[in-house]
C-alpha positions in Angstrom: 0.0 0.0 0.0 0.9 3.6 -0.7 2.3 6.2 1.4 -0.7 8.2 3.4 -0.1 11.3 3.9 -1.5 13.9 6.3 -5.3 12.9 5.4 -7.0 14.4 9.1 -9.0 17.2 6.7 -12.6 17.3 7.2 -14.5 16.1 4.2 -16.7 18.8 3.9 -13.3 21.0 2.8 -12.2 19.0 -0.2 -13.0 19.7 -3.8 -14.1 17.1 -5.7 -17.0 16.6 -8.1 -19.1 13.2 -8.2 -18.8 11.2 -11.1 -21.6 11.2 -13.5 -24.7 9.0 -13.1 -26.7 9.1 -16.3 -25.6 7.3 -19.8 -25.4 10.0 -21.8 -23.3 12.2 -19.4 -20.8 9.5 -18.6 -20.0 9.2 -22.4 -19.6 12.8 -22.6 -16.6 12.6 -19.5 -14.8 10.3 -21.9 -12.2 11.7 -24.2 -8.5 11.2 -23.1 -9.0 7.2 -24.8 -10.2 9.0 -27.9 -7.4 11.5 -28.0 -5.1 8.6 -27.6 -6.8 6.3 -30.6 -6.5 9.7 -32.7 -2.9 10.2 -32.1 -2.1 6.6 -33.1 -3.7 5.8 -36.3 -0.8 7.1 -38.2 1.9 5.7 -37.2 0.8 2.5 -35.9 -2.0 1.6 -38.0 -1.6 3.1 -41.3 2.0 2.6 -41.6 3.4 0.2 -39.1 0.5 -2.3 -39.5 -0.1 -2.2 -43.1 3.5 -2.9 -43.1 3.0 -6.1 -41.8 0.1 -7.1 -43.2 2.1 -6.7 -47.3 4.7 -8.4 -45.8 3.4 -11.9 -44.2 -0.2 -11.7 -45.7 -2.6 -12.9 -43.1 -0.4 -14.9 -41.0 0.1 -12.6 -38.1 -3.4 -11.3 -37.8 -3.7 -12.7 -34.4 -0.4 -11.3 -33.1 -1.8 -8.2 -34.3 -4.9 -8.5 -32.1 -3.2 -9.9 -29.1 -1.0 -6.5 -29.4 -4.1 -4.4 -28.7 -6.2 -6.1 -26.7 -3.1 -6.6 -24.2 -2.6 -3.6 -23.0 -5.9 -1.8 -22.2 -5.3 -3.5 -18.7 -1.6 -1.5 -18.3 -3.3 1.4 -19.5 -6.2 1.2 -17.0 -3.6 0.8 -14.2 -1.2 3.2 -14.9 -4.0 5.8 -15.6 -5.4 4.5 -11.5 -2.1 5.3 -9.8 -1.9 9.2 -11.3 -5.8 10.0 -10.6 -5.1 8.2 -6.7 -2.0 9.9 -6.0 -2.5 13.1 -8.0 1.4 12.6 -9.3 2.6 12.8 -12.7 3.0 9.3 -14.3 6.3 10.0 -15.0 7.2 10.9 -11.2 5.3 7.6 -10.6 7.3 5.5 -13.0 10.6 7.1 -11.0 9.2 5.6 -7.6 10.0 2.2 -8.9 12.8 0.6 -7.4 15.6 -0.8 -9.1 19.1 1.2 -10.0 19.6 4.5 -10.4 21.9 7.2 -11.8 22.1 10.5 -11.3 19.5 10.8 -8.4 16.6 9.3 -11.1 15.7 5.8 -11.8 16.2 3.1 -14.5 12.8 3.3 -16.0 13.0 7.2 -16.4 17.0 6.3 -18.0 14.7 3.5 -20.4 12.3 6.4 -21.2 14.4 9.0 -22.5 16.3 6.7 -24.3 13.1 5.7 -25.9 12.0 9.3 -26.2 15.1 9.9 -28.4 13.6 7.2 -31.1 10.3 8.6 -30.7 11.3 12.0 -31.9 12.9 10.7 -35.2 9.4 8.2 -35.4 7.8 11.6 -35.7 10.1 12.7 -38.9 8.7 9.7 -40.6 5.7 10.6 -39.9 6.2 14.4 -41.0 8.0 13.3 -44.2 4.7 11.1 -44.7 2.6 14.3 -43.7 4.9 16.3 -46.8 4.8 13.2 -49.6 0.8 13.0 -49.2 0.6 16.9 -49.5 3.0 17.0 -52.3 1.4 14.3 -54.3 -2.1 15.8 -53.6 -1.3 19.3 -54.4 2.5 19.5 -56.2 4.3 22.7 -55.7 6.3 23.0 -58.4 6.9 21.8 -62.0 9.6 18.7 -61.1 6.8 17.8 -58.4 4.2 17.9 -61.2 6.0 15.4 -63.6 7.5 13.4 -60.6 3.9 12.9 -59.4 2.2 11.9 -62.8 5.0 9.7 -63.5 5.2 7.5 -60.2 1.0 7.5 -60.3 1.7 6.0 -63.7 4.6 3.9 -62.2 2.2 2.4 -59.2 -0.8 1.9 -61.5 1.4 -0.1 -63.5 2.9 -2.5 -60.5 -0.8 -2.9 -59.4 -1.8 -4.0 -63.4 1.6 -6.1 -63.5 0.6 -7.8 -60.2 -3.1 -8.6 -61.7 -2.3 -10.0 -64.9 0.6 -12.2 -63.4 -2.1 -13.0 -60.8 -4.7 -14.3 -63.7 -2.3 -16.2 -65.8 -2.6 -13.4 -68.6 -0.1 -13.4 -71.1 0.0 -9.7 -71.5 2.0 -9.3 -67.8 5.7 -10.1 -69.6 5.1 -6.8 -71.9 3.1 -4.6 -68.8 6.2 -5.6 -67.1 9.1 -4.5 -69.0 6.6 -1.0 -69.0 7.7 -1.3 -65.2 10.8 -1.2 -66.2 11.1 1.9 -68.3 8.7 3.5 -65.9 11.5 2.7 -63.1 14.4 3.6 -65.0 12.9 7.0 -65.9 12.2 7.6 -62.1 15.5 7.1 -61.2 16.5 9.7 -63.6 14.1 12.2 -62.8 15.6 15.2 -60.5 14.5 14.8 -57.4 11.6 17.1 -56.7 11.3 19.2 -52.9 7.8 19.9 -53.1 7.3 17.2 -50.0 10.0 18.8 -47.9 8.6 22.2 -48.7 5.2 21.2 -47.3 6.6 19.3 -43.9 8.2 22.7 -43.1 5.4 24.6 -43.2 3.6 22.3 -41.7 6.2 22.0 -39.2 6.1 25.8 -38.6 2.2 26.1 -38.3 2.5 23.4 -35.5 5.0 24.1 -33.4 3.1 27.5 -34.0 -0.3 26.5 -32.9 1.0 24.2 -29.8 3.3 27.1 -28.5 -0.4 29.1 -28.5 -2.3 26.6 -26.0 -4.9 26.7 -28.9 -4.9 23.2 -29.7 -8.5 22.3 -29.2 -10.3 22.9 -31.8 -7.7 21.3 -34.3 -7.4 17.9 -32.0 -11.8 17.7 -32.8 -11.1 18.7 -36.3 -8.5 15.6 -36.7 -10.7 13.7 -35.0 -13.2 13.5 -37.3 -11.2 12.7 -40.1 -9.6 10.3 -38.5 -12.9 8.7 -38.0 -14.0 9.6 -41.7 -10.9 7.9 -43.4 -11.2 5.1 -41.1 -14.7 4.5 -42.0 -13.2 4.3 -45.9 -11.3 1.8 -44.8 -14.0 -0.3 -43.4 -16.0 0.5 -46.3 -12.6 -1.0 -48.5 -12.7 -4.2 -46.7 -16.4 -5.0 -46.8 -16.0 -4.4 -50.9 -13.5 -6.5 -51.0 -15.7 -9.4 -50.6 -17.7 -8.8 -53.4 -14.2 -8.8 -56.0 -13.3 -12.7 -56.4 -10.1 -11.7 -56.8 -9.5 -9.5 -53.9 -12.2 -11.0 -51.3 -10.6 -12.4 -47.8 -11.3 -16.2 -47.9 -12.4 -18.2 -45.0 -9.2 -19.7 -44.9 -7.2 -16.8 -45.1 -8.8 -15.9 -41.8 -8.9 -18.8 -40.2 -5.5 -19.1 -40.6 -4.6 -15.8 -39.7 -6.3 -15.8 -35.8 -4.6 -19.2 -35.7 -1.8 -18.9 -33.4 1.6 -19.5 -35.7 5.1 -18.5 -36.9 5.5 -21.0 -39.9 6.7 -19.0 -42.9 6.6 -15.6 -41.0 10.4 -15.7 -40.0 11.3 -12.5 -42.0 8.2 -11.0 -41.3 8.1 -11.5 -37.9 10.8 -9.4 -37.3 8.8 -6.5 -38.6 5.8 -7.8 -36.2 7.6 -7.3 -33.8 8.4 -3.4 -34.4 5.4 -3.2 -34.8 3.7 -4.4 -31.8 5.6 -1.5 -29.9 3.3 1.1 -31.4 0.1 -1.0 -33.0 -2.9 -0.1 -31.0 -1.7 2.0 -27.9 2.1 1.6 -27.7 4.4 2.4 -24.9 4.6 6.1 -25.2 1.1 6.2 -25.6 0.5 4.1 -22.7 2.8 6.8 -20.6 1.0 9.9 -22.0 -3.1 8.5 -21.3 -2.9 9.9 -17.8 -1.7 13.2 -18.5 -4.8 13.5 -20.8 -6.6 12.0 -17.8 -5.8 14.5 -16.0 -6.2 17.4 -18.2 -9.3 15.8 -19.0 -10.2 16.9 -14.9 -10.7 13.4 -13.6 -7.9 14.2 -11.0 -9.3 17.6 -10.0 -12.6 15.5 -9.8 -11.2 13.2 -7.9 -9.7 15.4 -5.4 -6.7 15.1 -2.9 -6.8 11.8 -1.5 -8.4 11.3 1.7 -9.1 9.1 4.5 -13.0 9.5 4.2 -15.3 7.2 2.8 -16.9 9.5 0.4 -13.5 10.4 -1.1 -13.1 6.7 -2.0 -16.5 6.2 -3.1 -15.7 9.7 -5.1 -12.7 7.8 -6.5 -14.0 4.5 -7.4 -17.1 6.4 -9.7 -14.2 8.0 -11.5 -12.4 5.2 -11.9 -15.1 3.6 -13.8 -15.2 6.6 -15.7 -11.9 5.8 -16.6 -12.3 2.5 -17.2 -14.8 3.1 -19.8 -12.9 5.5 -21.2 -10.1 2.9 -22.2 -12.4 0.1 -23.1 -13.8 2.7 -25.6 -11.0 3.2 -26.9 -9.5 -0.1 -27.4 -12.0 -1.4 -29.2 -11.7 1.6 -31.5 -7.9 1.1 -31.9 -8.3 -2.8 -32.7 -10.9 -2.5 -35.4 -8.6 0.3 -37.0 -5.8 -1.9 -36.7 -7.7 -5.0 -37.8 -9.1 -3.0 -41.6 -5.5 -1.7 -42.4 -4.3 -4.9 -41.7 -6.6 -6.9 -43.7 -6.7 -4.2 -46.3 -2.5 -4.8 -46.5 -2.8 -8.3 -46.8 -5.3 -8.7 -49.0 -4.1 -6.0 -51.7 -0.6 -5.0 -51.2 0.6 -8.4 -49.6 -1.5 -10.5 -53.0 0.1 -7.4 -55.5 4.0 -7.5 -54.1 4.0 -4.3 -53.2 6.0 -3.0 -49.9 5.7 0.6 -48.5 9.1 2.4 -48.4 10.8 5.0 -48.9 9.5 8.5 -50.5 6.9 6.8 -52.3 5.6 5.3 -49.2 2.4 7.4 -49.1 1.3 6.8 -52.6 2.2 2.7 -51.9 -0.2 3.0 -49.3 -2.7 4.3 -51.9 -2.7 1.3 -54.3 -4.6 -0.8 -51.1 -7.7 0.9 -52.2 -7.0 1.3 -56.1 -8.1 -2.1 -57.0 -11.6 -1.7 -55.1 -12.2 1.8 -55.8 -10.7 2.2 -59.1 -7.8 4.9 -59.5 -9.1 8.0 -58.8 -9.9 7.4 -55.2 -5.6 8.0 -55.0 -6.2 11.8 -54.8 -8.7 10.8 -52.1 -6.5 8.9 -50.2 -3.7 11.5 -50.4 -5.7 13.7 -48.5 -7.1 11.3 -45.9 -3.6 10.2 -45.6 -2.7 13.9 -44.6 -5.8 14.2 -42.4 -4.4 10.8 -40.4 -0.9 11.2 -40.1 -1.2 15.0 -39.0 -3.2 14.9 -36.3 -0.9 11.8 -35.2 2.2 14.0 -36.0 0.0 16.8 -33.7 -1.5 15.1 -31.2 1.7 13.0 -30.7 4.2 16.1 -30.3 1.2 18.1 -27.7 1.4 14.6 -25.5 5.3 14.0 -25.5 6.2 17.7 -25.1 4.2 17.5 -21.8 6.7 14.4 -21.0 9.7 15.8 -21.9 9.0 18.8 -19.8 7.9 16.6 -17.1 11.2 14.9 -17.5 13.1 17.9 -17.2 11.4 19.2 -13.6 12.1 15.5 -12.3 15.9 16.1 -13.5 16.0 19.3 -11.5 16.1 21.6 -14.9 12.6 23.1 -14.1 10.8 24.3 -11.4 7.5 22.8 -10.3 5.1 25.1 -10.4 2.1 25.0 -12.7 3.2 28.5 -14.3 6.8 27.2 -14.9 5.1 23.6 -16.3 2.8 25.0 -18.5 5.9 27.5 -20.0 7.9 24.7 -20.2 5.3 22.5 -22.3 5.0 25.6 -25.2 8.9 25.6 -25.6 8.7 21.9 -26.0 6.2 22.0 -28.1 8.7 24.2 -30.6 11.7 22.4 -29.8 9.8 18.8 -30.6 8.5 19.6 -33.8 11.9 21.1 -35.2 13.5 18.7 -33.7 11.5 16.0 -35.9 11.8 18.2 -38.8 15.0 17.7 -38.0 14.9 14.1 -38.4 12.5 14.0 -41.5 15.6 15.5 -43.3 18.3 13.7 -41.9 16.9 9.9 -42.8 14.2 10.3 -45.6 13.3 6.5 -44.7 9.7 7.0 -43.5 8.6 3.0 -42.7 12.2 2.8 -41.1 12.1 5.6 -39.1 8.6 4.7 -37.6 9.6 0.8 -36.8 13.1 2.2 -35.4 10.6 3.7 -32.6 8.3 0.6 -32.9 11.4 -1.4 -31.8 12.6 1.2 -28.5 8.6 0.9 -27.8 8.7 -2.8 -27.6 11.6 -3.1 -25.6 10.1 -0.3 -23.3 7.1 -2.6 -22.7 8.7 -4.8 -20.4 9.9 -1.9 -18.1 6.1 -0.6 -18.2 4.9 -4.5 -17.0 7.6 -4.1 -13.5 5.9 -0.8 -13.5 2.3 -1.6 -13.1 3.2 -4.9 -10.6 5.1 -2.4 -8.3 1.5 0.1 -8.8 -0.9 -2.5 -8.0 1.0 -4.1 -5.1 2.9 -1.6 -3.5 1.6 1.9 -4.4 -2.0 1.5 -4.3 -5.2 2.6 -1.7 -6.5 -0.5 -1.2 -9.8 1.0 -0.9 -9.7 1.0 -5.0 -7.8 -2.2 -5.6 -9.4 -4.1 -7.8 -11.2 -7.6 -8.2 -8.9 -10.6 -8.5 -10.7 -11.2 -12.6 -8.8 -7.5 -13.0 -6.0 -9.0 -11.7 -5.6 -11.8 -14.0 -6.5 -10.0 -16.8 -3.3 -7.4 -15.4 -0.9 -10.3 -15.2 -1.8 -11.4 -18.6 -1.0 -8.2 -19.8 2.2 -8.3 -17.8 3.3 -11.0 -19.0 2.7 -10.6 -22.6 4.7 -7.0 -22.3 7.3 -9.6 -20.9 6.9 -11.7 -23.8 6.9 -8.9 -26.6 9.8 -6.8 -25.1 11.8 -10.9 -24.5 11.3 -12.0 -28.0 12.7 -8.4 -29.3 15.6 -8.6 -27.5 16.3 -12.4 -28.7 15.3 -11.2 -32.1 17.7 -8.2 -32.3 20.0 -10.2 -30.6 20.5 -12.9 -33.1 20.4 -10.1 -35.8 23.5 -8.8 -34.5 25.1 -12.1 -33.8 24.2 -13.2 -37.5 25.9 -10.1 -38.8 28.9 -10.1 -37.1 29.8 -13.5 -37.8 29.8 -12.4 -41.7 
């Protein structure tokens, strides 16, 4: 049990509001889950599971699941400890034993590590933010020819793909099209128009997050996230009614089947990936600061000895609970159409997202189903999704980062000093990534890089929620012994994701140096 502090305060002198009691006003006191799903569909959805599913086809869909649905129960927990102590999760996650250097613990050492990764995840993402604005709307006259020749190029891999597909004997002369088309590509000059656009769009964020005014834009993404997600659902329903594109009973069979066999090299991008499918690690650090911005703290109010504080607590906590339920199933039924979208058109045509054409890649999943022109709407649902990740994701971290820095003794305390702090971060995080965008120009590699640091980081999150629900909790709001279960199966699957990266990577190495 927690630390009680000096709780002898008469009820009747505490703040707190009561948690709400009718449907309709308990669903509007959700939000921080929401925020989270919306800051995650870019990266982890879009890229890093598509990804997946064009590289092993169906075959991991249940790996993909299992990533999601394990950690709703970590998120639930972590998200418990901030609103019952009132302390920072990151202050929290320094109050678990184990070493330490420089007066602050491993798991704060782990994080900023991992934060370093993050920040160059986010350049993939603003370089994605750039190619889908630059194919979209081309800036200048290179942009204009580069564009109409790689749409030509990537309507020609997706018609080479088909007729190899049917056994037509017209794919040997589409194909040596591909060819030319490639070789002129590679002698085209290299247009800017997509790192033009990622620095403005780099500038009007860090702009719009130093303001505070960040509220409206987080509804407007929001919806479009919710828009361009319903495309996709739409995608894979019409699917089924293409013979040559529709998802087989087998297929899916075999994908929730529990199985590695002939998923070796694909596994290893699985594996990045589970780090930031559904709510990864960073994601899972940020939820209770969005908790409490949301006011379920303040609602809450200072812990207290009385029975009417707990009963207070234990409302909001449902609340809470809810709140991430909502929110998981949201981020699994994303994850679960890009994936079967990947597998069953990108994975079936050969194609791979990579590089600077990674966007319009992405694009040829809905080609076949919707025809070509539905590329120009992708484009700009692509930008809607991976900037209000790229936004949502830079207001969240900047308020860890600045965190970080009071724990480290580089800040004061105070709220004024906090919330200064936070609008500096803001600046320094987005030209920081901008930085990054620049520096690598490897979009899918930059994103799984982070996928990789979040995996890892999931283990240290798992000793991190054992030491919360044993030895830093009011037992007054511990929870049933089904929660409990359902906790240690999250535990140990974080065990198993961030122990199988580490063997993985391991035997990488070891295979490479032995060359």
């Amino acid at each position: 049990m927690g630390e009680i502090e000096d709780m002898n305060v008469p009820e009747d002198s505490r703040e707190y509001s009561p948690p709400p009691k009718t449907f309709w006003k308990t669903i509007a006191a959700l939000g921080p889950g929401i925020i989270l799903a919306s800051s995650i569909v870019g990266s982890g959805e879009l890229i890093a599971t598509t990804v997946v599913g064009a590289k092993v086809g169906f075959g991991l869909l249940w790996l993909i699941i299992l990533g999601c649905a394990v950690k709703v129960a970590v998120q639930v927990e972590i998200g418990r400890n901030a609103i019952t102590w009132g302390r920072t999760p990151l202050a929290s996650f320094d109050r678990v034993p184990g070493p330490r250097l420089g007066g602050r613990g491993w798991i704060y050492w782990c994080w900023a590590v991992m934060m370093i990764l993050i920040v160059v995840q986010q350049g993939g993402i603003l370089a994605g933010v750039g190619q889908s604005l630059a194919a979209a709307m081309p800036l200048t006259t290179a942009g204009r020819v580069s564009g109409e020749l790689h749409a030509e190029l990537a309507a020609t891999e997706v018609d080479v793909a088909l007729q190899k597909r049917r056994g037509s004997e017209d794919w040997v002369a589409a194909k040596e099209k591909l060819e030319t088309l490639r070789l002129q590509s590679e002698e085209l000059q290299f247009p800017h128009d997509a790192s033009i656009y990622s620095i403005l769009m780099a500038l009007v964020t860090g702009v719009m997050l130093a303001s505070g005014r960040y509220g409206l834009i987080e509804k407007f993404s929001l919806v479009l996230v919710l828009a361009f997600t319903v495309f996709t659902f739409l995608a894979v329903v019409m699917l089924q009614f293409d013979a040559n594109w529709a998802v087989t009973g087998e297929e899916l069979v075999s994908g929730l089947t529990p199985s590695f066999d002939g998923n070796h090299g694909g596994f290893s991008v699985a594996l990045a990936a589970l780090g930031i499918i559904g709510v990864g690690a960073a994601e899972l650090m940020v939820y209770p600061y969005w908790c409490l911005e949301k006011g379920y703290g303040k609602s809450v109010g200072s812990r207290s000895l009385t029975d009417g504080w707990a009963r207070n607590a234990k409302g909001w906590m449902r609340v809470m609970q809810l709140d991430a339920w909502t929110s998981m199933v949201v981020y699994t039924m994303v994850t679960v159409f890009f994936y079967m979208l990947g597998a069953a058109t990108l994975g079936r045509l050969g194609l791979v997202p990579s590089g600077n054409e990674m966007v319009r890649t992405l694009g040829q999943m809905y080609v076949p189903i919707f025809g070509a022109w539905v590329q120009q709407v992708f484009l700009l649902g692509a930008f809607a999704v991976l900037y209000s990740t790229f936004f949502v994701a830079a207001a969240g971290n900047s308020r860890m980062v600045a965190d970080g820095l009071v724990l480290a003794g580089l800040l004061k305390g105070d709220e004024q000093s906090r919330r200064n702090a936070v609008r500096v971060t803001c600046v320094v995080w987005v030209l920081a990534a901008l930085a990054m965008a620049f520096l690598f120009r490897a979009p899918v590699a930059m994103v799984l890089a982070s996928g990789v640091a979040q995996a890892l980081m999931l283990g240290a999150l798992a000793v991190a929620v054992l030491y919360f629900r044993y030895r830093d909790i009011d037992e007054r709001l511990a929870p049933g012994r089904s929660w409990d279960v359902l906790l240690w199966c999250s535990a140990i699957g974080f065990f198993g994701i961030a122990g199988w990266t580490v063997w993985h990577k391991a035997t990488e190495i070891l295979a490479f140096l032995s060359l």
